[in-house]
PDB file as gemmi writes it, atoms N, CA and C in Angstrom:
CRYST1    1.000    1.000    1.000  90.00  90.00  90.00 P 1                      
ATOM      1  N   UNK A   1       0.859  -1.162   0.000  1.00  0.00           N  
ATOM      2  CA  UNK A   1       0.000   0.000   0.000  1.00  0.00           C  
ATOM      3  C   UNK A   1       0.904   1.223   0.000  1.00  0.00           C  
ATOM      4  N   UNK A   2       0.912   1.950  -1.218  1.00  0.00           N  
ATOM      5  CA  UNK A   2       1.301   3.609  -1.248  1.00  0.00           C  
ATOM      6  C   UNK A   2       0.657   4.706  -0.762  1.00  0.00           C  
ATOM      7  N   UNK A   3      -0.564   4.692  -1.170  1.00  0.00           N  
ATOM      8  CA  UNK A   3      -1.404   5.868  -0.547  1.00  0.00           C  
ATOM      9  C   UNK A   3      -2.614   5.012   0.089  1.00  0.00           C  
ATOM     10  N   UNK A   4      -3.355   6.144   0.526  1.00  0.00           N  
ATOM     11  CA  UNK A   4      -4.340   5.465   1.500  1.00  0.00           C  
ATOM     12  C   UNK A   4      -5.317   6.974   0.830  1.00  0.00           C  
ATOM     13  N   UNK A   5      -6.699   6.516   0.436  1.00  0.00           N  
ATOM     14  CA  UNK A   5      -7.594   8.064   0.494  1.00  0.00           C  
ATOM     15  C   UNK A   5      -9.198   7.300   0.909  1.00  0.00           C  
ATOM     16  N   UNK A   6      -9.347   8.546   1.511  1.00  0.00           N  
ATOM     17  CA  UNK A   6     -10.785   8.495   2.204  1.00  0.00           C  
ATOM     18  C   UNK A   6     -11.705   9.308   1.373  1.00  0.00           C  
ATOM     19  N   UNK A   7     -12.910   8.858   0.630  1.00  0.00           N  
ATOM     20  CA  UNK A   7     -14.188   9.381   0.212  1.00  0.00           C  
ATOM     21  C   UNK A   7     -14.833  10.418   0.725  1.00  0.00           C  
ATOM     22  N   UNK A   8     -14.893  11.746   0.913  1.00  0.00           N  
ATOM     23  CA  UNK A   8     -16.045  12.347   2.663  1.00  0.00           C  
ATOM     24  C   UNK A   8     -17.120  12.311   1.270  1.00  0.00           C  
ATOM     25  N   UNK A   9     -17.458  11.967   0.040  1.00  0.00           N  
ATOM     26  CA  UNK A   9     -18.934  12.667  -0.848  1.00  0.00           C  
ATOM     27  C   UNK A   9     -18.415  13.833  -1.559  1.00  0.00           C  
ATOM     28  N   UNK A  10     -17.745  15.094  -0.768  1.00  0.00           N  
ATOM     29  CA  UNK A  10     -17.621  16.525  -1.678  1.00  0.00           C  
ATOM     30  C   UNK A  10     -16.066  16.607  -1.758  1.00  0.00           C  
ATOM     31  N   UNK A  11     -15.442  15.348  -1.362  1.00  0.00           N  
ATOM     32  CA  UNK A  11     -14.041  15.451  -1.683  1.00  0.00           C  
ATOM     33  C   UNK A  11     -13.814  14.204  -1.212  1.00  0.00           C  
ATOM     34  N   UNK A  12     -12.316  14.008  -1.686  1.00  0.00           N  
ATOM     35  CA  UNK A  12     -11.447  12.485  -1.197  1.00  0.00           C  
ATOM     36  C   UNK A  12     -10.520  13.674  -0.869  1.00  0.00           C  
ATOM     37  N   UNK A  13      -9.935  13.041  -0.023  1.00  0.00           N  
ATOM     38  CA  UNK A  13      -8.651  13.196   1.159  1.00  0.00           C  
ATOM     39  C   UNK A  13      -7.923  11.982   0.855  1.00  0.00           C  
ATOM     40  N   UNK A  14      -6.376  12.164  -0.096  1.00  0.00           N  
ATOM     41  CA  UNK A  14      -5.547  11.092  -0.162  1.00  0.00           C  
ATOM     42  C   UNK A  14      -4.473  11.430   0.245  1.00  0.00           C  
ATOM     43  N   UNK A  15      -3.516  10.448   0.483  1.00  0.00           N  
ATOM     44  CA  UNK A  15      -2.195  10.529   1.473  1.00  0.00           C  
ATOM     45  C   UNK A  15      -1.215   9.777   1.167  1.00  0.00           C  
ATOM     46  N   UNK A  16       0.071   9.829   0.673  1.00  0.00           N  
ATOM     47  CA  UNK A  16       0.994   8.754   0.503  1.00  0.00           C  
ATOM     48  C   UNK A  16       1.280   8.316   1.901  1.00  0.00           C  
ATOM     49  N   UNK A  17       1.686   6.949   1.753  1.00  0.00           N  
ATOM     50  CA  UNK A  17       2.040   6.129   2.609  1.00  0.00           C  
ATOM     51  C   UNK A  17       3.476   6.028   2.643  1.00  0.00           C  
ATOM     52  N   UNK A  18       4.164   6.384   4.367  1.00  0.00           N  
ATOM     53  CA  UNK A  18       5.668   6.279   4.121  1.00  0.00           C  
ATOM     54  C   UNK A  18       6.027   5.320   3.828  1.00  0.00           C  
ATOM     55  N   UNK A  19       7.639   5.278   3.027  1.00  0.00           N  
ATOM     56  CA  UNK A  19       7.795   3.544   2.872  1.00  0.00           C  
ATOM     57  C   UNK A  19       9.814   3.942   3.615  1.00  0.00           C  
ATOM     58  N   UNK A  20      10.457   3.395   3.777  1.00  0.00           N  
ATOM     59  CA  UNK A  20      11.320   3.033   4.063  1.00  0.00           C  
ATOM     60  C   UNK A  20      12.134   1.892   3.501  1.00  0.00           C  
ATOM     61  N   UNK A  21      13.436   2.568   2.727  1.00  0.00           N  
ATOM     62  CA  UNK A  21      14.276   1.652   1.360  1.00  0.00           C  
ATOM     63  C   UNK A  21      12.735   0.933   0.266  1.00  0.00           C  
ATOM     64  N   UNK A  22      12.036   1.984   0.177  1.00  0.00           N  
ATOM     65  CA  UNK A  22      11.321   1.321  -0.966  1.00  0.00           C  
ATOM     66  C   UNK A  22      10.024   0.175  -0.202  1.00  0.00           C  
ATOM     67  N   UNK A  23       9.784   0.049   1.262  1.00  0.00           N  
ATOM     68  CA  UNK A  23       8.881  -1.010   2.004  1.00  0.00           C  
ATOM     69  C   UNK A  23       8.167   0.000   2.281  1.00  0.00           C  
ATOM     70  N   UNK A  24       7.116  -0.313   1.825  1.00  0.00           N  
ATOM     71  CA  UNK A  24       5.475   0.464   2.642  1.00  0.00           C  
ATOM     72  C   UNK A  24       5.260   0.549   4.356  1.00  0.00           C  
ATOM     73  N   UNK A  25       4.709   1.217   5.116  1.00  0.00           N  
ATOM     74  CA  UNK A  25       4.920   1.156   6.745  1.00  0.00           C  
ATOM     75  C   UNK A  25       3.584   0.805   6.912  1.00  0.00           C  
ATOM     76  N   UNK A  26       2.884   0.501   6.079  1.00  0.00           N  
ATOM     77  CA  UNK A  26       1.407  -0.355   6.521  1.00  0.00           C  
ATOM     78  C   UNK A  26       1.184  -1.222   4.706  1.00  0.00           C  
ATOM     79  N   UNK A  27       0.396  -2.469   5.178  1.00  0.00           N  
ATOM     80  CA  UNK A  27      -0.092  -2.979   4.234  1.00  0.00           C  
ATOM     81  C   UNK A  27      -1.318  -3.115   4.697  1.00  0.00           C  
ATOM     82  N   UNK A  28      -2.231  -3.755   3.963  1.00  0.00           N  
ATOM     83  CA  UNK A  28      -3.642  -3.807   4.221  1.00  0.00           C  
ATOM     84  C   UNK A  28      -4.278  -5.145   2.581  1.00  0.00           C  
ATOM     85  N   UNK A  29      -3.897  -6.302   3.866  1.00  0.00           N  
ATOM     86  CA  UNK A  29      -4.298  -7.675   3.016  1.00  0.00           C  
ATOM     87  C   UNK A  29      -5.596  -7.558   3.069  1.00  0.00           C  
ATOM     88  N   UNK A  30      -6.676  -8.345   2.305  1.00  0.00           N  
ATOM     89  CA  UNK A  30      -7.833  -8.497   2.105  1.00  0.00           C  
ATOM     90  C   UNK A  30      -7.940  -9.827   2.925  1.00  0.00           C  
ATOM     91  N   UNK A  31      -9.299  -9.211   4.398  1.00  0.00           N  
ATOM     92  CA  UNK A  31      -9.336 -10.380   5.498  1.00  0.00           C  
ATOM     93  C   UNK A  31      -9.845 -12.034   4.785  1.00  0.00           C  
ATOM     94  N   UNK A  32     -10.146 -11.793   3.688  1.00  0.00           N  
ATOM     95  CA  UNK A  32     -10.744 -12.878   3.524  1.00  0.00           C  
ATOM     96  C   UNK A  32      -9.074 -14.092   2.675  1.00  0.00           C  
ATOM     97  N   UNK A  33      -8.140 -13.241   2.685  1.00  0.00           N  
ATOM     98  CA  UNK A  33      -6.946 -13.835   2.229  1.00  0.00           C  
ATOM     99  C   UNK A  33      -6.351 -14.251   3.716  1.00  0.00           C  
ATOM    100  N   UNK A  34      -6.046 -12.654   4.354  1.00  0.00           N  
ATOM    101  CA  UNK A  34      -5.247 -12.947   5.533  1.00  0.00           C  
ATOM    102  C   UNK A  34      -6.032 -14.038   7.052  1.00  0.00           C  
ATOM    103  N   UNK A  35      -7.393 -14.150   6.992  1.00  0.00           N  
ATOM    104  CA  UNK A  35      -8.089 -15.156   7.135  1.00  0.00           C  
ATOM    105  C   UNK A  35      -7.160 -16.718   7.130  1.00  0.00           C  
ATOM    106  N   UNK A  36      -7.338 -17.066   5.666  1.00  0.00           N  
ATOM    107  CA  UNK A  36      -6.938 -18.047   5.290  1.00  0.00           C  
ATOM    108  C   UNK A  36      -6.100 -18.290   5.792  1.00  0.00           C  
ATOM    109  N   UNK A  37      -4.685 -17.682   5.525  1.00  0.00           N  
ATOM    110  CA  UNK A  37      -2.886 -17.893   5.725  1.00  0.00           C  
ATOM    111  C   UNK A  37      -3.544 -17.784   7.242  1.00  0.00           C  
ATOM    112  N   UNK A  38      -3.933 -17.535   8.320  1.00  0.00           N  
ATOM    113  CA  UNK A  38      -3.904 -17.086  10.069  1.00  0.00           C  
ATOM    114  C   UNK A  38      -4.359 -18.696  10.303  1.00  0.00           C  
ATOM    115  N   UNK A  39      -5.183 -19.257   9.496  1.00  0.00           N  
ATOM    116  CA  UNK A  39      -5.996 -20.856   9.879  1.00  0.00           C  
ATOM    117  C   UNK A  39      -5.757 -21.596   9.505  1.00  0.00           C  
ATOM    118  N   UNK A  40      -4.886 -22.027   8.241  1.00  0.00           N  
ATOM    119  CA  UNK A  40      -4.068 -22.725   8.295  1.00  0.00           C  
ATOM    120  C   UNK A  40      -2.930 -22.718   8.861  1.00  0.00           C  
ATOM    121  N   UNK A  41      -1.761 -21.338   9.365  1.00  0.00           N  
ATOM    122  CA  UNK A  41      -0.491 -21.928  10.145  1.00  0.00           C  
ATOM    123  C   UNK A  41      -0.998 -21.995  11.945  1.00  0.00           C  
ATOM    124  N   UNK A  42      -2.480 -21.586  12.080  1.00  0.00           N  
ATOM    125  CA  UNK A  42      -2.698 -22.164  13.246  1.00  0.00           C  
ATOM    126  C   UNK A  42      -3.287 -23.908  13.791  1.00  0.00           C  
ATOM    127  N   UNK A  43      -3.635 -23.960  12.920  1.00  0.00           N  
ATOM    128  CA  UNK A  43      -4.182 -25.699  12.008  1.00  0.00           C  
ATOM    129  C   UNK A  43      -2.830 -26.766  12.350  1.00  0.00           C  
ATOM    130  N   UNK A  44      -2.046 -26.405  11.509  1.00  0.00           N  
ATOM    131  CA  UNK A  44      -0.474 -26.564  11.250  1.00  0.00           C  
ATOM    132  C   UNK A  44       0.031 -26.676  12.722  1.00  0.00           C  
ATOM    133  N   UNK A  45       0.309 -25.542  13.170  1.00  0.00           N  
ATOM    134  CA  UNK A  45       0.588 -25.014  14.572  1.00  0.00           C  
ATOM    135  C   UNK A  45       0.305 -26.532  15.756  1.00  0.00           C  
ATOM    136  N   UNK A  46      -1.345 -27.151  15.223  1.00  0.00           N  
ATOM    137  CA  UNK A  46      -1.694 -28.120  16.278  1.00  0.00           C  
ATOM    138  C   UNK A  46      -3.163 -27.734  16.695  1.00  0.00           C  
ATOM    139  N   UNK A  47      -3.048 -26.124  16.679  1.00  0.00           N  
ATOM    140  CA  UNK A  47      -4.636 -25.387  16.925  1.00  0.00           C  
ATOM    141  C   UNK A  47      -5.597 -26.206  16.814  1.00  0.00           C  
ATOM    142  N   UNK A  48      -7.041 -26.516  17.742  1.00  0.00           N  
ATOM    143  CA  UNK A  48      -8.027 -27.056  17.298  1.00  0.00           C  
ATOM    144  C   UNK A  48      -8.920 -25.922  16.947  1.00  0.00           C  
ATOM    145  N   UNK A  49      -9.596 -25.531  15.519  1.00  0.00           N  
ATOM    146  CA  UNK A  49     -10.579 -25.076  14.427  1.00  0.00           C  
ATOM    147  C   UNK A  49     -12.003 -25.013  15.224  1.00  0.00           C  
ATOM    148  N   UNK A  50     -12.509 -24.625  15.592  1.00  0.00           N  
ATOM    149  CA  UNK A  50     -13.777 -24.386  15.785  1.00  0.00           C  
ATOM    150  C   UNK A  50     -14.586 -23.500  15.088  1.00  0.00           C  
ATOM    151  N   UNK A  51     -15.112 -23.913  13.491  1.00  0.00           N  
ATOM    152  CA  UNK A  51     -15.545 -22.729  12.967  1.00  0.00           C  
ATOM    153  C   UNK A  51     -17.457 -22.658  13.102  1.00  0.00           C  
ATOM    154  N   UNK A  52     -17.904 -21.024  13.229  1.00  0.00           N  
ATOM    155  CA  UNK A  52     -18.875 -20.305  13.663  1.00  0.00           C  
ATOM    156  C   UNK A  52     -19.324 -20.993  15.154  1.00  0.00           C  
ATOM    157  N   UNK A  53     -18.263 -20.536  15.854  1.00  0.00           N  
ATOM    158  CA  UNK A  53     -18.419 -20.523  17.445  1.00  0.00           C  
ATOM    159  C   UNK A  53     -18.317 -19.492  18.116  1.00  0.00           C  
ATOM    160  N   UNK A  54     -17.932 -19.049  19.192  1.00  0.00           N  
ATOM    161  CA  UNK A  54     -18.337 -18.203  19.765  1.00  0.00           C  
ATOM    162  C   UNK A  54     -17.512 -18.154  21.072  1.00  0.00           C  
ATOM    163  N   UNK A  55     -16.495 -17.130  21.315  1.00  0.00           N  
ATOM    164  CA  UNK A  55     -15.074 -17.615  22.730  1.00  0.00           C  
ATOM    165  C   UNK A  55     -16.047 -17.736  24.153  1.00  0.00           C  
ATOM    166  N   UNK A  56     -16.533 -18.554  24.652  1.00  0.00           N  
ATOM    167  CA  UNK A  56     -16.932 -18.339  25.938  1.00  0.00           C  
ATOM    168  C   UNK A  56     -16.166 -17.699  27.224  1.00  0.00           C  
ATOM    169  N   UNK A  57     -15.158 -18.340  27.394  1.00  0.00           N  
ATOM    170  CA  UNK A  57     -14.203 -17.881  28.284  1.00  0.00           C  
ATOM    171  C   UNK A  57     -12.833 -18.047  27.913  1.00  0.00           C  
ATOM    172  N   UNK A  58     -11.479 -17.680  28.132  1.00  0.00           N  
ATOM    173  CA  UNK A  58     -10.278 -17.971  27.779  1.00  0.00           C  
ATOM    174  C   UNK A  58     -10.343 -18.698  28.859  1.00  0.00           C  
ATOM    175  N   UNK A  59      -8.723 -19.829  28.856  1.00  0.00           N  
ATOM    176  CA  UNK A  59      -8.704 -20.316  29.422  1.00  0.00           C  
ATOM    177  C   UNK A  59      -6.794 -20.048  30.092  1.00  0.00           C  
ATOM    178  N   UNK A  60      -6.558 -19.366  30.765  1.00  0.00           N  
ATOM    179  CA  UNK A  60      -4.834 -19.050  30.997  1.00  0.00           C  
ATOM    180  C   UNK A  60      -4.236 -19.964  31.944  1.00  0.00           C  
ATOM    181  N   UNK A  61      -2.947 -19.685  31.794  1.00  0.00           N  
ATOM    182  CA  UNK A  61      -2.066 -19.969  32.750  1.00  0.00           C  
ATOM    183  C   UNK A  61      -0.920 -18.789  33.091  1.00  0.00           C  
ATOM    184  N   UNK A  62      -1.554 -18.707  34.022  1.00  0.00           N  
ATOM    185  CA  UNK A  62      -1.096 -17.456  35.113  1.00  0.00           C  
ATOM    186  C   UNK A  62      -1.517 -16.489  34.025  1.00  0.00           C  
ATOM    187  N   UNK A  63      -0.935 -15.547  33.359  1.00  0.00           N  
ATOM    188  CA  UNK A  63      -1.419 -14.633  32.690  1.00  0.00           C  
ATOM    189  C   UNK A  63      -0.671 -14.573  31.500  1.00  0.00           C  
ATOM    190  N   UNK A  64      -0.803 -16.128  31.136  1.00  0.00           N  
ATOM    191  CA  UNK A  64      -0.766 -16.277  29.583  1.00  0.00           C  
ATOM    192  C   UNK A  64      -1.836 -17.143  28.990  1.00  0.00           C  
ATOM    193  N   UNK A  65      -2.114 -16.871  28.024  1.00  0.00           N  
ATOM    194  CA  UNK A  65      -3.711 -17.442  27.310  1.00  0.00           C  
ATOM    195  C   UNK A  65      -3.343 -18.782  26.701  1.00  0.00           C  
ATOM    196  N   UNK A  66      -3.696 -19.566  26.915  1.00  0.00           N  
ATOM    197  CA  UNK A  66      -3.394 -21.422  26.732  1.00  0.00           C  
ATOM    198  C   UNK A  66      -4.242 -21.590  25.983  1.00  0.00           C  
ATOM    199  N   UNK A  67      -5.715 -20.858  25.849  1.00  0.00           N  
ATOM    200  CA  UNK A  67      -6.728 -21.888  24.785  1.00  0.00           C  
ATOM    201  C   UNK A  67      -7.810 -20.953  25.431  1.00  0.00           C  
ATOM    202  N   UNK A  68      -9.102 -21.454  24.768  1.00  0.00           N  
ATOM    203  CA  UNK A  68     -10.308 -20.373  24.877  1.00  0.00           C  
ATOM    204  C   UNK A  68     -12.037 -21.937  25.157  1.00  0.00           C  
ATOM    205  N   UNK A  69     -12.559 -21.466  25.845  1.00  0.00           N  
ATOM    206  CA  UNK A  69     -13.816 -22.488  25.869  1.00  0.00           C  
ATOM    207  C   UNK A  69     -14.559 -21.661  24.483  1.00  0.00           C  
ATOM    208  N   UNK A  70     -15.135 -22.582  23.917  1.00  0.00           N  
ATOM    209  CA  UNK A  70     -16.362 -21.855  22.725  1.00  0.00           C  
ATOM    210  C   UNK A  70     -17.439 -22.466  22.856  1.00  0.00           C  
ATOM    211  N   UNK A  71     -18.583 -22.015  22.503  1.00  0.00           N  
ATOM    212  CA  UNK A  71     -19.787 -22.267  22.225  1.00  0.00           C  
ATOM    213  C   UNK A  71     -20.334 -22.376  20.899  1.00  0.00           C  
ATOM    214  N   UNK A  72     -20.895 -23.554  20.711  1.00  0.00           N  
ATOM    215  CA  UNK A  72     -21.464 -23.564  18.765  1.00  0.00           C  
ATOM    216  C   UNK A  72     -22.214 -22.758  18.915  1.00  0.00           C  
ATOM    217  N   UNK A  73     -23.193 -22.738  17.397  1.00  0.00           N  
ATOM    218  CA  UNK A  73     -24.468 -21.507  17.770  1.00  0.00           C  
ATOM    219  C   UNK A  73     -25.434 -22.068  17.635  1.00  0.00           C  
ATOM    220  N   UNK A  74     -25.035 -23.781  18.371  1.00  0.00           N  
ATOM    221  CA  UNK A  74     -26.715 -24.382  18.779  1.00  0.00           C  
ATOM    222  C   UNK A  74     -26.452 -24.378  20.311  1.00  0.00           C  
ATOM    223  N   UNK A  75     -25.507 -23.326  21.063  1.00  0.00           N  
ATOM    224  CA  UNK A  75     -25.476 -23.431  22.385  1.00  0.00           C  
ATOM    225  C   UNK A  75     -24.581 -24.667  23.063  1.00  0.00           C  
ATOM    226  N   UNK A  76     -24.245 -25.276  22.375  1.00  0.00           N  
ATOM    227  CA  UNK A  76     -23.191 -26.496  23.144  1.00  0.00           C  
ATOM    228  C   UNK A  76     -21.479 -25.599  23.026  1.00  0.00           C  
ATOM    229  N   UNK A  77     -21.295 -26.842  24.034  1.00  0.00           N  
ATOM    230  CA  UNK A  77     -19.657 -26.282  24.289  1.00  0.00           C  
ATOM    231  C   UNK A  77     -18.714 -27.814  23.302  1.00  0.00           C  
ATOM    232  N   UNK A  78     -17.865 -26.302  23.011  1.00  0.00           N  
ATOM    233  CA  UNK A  78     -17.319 -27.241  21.765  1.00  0.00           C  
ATOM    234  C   UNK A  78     -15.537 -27.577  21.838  1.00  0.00           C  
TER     235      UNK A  78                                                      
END                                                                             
């Protein structure tokens, strides 16, 4: 991503994007890509997939996050 511009209706407001040696300082993947690549190397990873659930509670150790309880969306724990 080079520039970034916002629509207001009676004007766009656009902006280059800094880059550094030629690297952009923000990109902006399309979630339905960066989605993908996040669920498979968590899959990979060992992760168990729970898809259209719902985080009930995390589950930590001491105050690091180990795993999450979910709920399907027929109400069971999954």
């Amino acid at each position: 991503m080079t520039e970034c511009a916002s629509d207001f209706g009676d004007f766009t407001l656009a902006v280059a994007v800094p880059t550094e040696d030629g690297v952009p300082a923000g990109i902006g993947p399309r979630r339905s890509a960066l989605d993908a690549v996040l669920v498979q190397a968590v899959v990979a990873a060992g992760a168990e997939l729970h898809e259209r659930a719902t985080v009930a509670a995390l589950v930590q150790d001491g105050v690091r996050v180990r795993g999450a309880r979910v709920r399907t969306l027929k109400g069971g724990a999954a």
